[in-house]
C-alpha positions in Angstrom: 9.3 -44.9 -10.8 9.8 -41.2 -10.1 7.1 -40.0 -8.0 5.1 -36.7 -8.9 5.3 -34.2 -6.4 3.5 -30.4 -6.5 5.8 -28.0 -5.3 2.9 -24.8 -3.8 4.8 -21.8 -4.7 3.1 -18.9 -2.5 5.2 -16.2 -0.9 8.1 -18.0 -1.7 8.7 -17.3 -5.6 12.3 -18.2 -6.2 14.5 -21.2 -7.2 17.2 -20.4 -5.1 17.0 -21.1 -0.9 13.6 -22.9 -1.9 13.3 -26.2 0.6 10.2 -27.6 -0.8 11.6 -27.6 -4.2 15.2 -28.5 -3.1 13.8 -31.6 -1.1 11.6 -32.2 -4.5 14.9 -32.4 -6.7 16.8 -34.2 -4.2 14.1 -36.9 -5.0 13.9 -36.8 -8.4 10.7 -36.5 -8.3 8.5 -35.7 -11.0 7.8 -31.8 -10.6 4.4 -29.7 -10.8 5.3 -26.0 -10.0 2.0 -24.4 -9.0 0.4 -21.1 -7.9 -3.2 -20.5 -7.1 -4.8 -17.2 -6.8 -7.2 -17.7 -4.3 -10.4 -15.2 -4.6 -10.2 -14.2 -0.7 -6.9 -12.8 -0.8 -7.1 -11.4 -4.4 -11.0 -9.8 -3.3 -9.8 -8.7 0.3 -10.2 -4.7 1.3 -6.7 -5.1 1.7 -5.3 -5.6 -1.2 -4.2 -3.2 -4.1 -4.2 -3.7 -7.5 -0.8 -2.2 -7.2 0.7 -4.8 -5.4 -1.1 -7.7 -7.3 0.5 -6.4 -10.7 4.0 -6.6 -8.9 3.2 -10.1 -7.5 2.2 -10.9 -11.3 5.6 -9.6 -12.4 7.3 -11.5 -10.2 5.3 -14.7 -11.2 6.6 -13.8 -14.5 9.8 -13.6 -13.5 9.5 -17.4 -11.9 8.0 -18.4 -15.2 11.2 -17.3 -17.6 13.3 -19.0 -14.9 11.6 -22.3 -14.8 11.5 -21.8 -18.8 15.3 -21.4 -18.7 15.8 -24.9 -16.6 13.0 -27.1 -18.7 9.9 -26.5 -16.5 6.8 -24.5 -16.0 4.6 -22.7 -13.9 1.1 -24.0 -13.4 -1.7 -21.2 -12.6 -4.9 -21.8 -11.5 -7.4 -19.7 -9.7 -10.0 -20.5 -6.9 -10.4 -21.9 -3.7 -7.1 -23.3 -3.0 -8.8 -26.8 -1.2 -10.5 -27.5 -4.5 -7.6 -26.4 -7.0 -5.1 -28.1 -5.6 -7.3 -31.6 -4.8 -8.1 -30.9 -9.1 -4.3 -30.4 -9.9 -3.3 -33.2 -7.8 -5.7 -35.1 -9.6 -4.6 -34.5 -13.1 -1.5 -35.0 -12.3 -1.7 -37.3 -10.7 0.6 -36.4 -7.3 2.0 -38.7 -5.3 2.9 -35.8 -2.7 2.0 -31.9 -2.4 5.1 -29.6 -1.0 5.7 -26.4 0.4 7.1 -23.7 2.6 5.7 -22.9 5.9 3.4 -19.0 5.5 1.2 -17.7 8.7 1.2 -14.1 7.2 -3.0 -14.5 7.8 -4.9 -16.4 10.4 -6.8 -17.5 7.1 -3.5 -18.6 5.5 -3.1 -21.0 9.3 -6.5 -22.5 9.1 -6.7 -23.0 5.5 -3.4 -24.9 5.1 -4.8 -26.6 7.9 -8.1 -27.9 6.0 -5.6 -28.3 2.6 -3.3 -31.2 4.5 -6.4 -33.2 5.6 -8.8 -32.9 2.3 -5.2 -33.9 0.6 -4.5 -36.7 3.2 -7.8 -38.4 2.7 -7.5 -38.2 -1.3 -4.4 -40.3 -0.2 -1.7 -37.6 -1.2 1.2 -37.2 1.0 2.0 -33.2 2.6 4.9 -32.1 3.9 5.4 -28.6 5.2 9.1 -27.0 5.1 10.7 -24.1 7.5 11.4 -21.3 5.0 11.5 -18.2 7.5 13.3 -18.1 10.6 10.0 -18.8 12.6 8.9 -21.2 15.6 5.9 -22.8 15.5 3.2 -21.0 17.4 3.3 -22.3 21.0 2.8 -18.9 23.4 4.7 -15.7 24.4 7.8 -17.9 25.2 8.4 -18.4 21.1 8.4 -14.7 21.0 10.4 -13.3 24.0 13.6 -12.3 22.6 15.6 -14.4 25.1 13.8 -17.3 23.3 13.5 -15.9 19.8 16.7 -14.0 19.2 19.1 -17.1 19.4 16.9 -19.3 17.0 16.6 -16.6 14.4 20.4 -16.2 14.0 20.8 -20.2 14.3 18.9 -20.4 11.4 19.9 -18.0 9.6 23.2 -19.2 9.4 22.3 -22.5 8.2 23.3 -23.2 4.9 20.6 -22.1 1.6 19.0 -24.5 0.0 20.7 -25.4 -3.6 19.1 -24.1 -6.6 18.1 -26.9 -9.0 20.0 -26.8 -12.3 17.3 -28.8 -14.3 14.2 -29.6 -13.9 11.9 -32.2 -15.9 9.1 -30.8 -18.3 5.3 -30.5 -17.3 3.1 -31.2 -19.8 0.3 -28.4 -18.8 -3.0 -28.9 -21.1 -4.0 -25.5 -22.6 -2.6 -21.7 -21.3 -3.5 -20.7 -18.8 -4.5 -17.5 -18.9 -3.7 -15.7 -15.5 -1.0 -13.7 -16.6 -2.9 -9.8 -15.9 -5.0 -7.8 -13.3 -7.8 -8.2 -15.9 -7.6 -11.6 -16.2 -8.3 -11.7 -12.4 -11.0 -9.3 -12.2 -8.8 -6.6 -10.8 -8.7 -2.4 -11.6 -5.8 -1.6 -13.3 -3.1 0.1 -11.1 -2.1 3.8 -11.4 0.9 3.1 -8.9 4.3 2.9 -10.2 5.4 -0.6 -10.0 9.0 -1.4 -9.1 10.9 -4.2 -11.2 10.1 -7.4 -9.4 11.9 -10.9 -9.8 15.1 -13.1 -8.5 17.4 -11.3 -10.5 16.4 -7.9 -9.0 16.5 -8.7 -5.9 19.9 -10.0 -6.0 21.0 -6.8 -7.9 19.1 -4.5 -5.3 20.8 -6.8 -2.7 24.4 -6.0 -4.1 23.8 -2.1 -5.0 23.2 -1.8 -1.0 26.1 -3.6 -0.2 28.2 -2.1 -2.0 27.5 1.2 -2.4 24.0 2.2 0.0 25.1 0.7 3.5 27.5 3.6 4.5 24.9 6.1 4.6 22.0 3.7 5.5 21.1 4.4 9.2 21.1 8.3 8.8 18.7 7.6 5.5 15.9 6.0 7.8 14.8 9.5 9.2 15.7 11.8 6.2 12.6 11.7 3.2 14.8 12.2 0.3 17.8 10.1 1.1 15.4 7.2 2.2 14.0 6.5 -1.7 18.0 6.7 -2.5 19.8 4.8 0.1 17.9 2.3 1.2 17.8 -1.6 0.3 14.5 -1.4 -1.0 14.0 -4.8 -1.0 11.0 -5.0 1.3 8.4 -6.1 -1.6 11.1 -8.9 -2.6 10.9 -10.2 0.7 7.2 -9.8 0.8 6.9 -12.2 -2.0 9.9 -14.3 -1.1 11.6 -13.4 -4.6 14.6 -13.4 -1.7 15.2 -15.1 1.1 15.9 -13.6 4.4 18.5 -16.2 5.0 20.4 -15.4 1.4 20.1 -11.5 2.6 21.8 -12.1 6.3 24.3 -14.5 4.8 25.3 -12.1 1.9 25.8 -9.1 4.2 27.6 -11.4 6.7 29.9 -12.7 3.9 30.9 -8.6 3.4 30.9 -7.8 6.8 35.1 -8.2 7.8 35.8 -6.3 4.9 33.6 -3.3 5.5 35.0 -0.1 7.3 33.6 -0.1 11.1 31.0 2.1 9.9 29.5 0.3 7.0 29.5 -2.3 9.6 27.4 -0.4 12.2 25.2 0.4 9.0 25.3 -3.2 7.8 24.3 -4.5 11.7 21.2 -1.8 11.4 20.5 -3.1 8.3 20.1 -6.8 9.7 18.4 -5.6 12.6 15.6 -4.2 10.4 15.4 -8.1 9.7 15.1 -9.3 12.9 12.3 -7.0 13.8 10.4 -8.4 10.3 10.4 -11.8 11.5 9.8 -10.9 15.7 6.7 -9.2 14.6 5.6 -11.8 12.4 6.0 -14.4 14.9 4.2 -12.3 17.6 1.2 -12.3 15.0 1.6 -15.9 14.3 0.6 -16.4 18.5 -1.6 -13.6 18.7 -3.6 -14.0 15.7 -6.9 -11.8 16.7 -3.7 -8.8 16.4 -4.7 -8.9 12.6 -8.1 -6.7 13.5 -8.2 -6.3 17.0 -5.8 -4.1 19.5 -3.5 -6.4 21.9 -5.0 -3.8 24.7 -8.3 -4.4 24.4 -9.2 -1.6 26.2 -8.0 1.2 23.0 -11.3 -0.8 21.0 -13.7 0.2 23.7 -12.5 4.2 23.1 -14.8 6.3 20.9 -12.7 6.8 18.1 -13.8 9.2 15.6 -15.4 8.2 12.7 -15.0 11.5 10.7 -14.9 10.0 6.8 -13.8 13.2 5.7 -10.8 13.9 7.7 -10.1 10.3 6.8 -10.3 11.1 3.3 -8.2 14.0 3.3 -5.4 12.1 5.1 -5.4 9.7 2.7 -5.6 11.6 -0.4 -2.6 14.0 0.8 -5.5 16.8 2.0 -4.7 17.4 5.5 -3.4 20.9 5.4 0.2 19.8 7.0 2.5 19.8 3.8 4.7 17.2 6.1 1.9 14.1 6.2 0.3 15.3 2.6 3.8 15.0 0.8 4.0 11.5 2.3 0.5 10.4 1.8 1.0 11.2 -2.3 4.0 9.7 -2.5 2.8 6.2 -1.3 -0.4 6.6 -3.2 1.9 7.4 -6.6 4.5 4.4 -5.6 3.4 2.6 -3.4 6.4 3.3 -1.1 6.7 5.7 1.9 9.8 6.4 3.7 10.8 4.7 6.7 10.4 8.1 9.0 6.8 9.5 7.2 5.5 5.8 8.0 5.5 6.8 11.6 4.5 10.0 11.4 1.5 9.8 9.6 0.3 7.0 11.8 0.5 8.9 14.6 -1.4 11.8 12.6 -4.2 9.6 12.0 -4.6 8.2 15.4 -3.6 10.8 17.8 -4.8 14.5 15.5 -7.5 12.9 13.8 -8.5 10.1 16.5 -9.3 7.7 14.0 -8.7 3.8 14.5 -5.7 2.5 13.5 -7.6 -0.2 11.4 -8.6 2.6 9.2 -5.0 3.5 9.0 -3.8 0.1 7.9 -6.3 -0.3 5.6 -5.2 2.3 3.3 -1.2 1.4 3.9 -1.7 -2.7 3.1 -4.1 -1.1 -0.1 -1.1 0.9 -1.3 2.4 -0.5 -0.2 4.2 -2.7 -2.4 5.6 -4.6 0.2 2.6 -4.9 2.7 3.0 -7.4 5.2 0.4 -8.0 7.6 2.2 -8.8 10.4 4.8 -6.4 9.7 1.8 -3.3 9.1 -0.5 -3.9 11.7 2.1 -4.3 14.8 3.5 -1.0 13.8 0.3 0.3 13.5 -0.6 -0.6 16.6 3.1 1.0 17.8 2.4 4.4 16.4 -1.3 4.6 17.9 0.2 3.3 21.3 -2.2 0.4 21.7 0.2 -2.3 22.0 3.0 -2.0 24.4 1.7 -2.2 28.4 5.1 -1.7 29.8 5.0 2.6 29.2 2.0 4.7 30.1 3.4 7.2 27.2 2.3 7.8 24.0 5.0 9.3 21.2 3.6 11.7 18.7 5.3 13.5 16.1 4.8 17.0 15.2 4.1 17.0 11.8 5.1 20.7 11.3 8.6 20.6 13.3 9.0 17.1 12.3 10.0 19.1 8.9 13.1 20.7 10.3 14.4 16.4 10.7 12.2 14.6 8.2 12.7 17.5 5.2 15.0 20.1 6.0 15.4 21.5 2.5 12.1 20.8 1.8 12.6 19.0 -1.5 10.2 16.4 -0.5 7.6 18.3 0.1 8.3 20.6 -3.1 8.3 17.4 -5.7 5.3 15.8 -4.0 3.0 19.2 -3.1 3.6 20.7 -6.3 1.3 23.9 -4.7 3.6 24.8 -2.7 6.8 24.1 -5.2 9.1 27.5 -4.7 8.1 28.6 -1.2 10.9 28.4 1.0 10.4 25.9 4.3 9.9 28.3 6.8 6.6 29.0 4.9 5.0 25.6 5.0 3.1 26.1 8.1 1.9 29.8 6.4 1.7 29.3 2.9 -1.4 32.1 2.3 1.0 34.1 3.7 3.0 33.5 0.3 0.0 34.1 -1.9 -1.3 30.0 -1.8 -4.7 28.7 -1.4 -3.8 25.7 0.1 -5.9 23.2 2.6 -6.6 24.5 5.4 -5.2 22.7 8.6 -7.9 19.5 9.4 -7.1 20.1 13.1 -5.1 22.0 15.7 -2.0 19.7 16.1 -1.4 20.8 20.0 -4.8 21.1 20.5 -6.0 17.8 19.1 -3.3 16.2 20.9 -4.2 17.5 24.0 -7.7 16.2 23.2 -6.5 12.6 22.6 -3.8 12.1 25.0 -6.7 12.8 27.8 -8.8 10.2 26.3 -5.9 7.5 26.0 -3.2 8.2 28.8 -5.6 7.3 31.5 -6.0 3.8 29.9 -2.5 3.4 29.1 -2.0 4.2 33.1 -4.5 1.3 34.2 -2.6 -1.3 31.6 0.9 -0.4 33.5 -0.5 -1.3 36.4 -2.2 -4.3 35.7 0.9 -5.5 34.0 2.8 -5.2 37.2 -0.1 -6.3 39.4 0.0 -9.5 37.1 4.1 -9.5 38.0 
């Protein structure tokens, strides 16, 4: 007799390169497909309605492709302990499977407490290596000498099969977790991109083919960012595509591509590479969720001015540069690659707020938050993570214009007061005639301010680091 097995869909929501379904169907097993909304992630400050609706569309997605091949998506919502001991129960499972996720500490210790309340109901677990990831085990998983040749290794193993069939689930009622209502959610103003498998792989081809030759001079220009980029970060947030399909596509296109498209398509895989380094520094260093890796920056009196943190996230600030970028990501839920930094550095060095406060507001609004991803580049910008330089880099966010925006057009679509004044007047724009906001801060002056706070530390973490040599 077949055995029944629950296949956990969670970040992973595809049928294709999908090992705990693959290894399911090799079986023939009897397949539950299953997702839980648990209330802590769904209820956490971090999370935006935004980027629950696109998760929701991409659940649909799963659903219309598990239609199409004879199965169904099971959807249950609480504490994922008690609903999956419940669904294992009614269905009675022989087995419960899925793909490795450390994204959260929570989502470590809770799959954790899952395998043994499952193991002593007598159901058998077993966990699959989805990402290119080692388990945690100290800095040595994460220096690159260590890391880099693993991630490639793997890689460039071959997908897992996508199933052509799968048997029917006979699923008692509807269940009716299929909207941001339904789950006790606000409904989203944000524009939500197209989510799904079959987007993905379209968004994967369109860069391929036609984005990659002008991809690494996109990164730092506003306007050619939203048009030549992959944008396939919230796909690989919610797994709708592997990483491993992605490197093996654009290695697959690679000899044919001009040597430029291939310096591009390298750039384009090294963006990769840094995804999955960060997340397995975070997946060792797990207090890095909340906490700085220097100590030392969370003894500092940051500010805690609420209204120049409002401002800055409403768009407010007074510099047309960050306020362009803040409105665009609260609109789409998107902000270019560049503005990402930029505005960081704004928030932490001009206004001398905590990071945290910072990555609050980006993992509410992005699309494609990632923890690990958000936080270490958080703690990048506000210089509280690397020991090795007693330096802090800080963008001028009314020069930064002359790289970042240099027709302004940016800044025109998405500061609609200042739509027809030409860019040498962003930094005056009463002289024009405009009541705009006035400047929060001094940008030289409140980086002077900051820098004498924090380069001192940054000093004394140099040189215990090569003390500790």
């Amino acid at each position: 007799m077949a055995p029944t097995v629950i296949v956990w869909f969670r970040r992973d929501l595809r049928l294709s390169d999908h090992p705990a379904l693959a290894q399911a169907v090799a079986e023939q097993a009897q397949i539950v497909p299953l997702f839980i909304f648990d209330p802590y992630l769904l209820q956490h400050p971090e999370t935006g309605s935004g980027r629950v609706q696109f998760l929701l569309d991409c659940l649909d997605s799963l659903q219309k492709n598990l239609d199409y091949l004879g199965s169904t998506l099971v959807r249950r919502y609480g504490d994922q302990r008690q609903v999956l001991a419940q669904v294992a129960a009614e269905f009675k499972a022989d087995a419960v499977y899925w793909n490795d996720d450390s994204e959260r500490l929570w989502r470590t210790e809770t799959d954790c407490s899952v395998t043994d309340s499952l193991k002593n109901l007598g159901v058998r677990v077993q966990v699959f290596r989805s990402e290119a990831l080692l388990p945690a085990g100290g800095k040595q998983t994460y220096a690159l000498k260590t890391f880099t040749p693993q991630w490639y290794q793997f890689l460039s193993e071959p997908v897992a099969p996508r199933p052509q069939i799968l048997p029917p689930v006979a699923v008692k009622g509807m269940d009716e977790l299929r909207s941001l209502q339904d789950l006790d959610l606000p409904k989203s103003d944000q524009r939500i991109p197209t989510a799904g498998e079959r987007e993905a792989h379209r968004l994967l081809s369109e860069f391929i083919h036609h984005k990659a030759p002008d991809y690494l001079k996109s990164l730092s220009v506003a306007t050619q960012a939203s048009q030549k980029t992959s944008r396939l970060s919230p796909h690989l947030k919610f797994g709708t595509m592997s990483a491993r399909t992605i490197y093996q596509q654009v290695r697959q296109y690679r000899p044919a591509a001009t040597k430029w498209e291939k310096r591009n398509l390298d750039g384009f895989i090294s963006r990769l590479f840094w995804r999955d380094h960060f997340a397995q520094k975070l997946r060792n260093l797990p207090r890095c969720e909340t906490e700085s890796y220097l100590e030392a920056f969370d003894q500092v009196s940051w500010s805690q001015n609420e209204d120049h943190y409002q401002a800055w996230c409403e768009g407010k600030t007074g510099y047309p540069l960050v306020d362009a970028a803040m409105r665009c990501l609260n609109a789409t839920g998107w902000i270019p690659f560049r503005l990402r930094a930029l505005c960081a550095t704004f928030l932490c060095i001009d206004l001398f707020l905590p990071w945290q406060w910072g990555a609050n507001h980006y993992m509410n609004k992005l699309i494609d938050a990632d923890v690990a991803i958000d936080h270490w580049q958080w703690q990048s910008h506000a210089g509280v993570s690397n020991r090795g330089r007693s330096w802090f880099r800080v963008y001028n966010p009314n020069k930064g214009i002359s790289k970042i925006d240099p027709q302004g057009s940016f800044i025109h679509q998405w500061v609609p007061e200042l739509a027809d004044i030409p860019v040498a007047g962003f930094s005056t724009p009463q002289l024009y005639g405009r009541d705009y906001y006035q400047p929060l801060v001094e940008h030289d002056e409140a980086r002077r301010q900051a820098l004498a706070v924090l380069e001192p530390i940054k000093r004394q973490q140099k040189r215990k680091k090569k003390s500790a040599a």
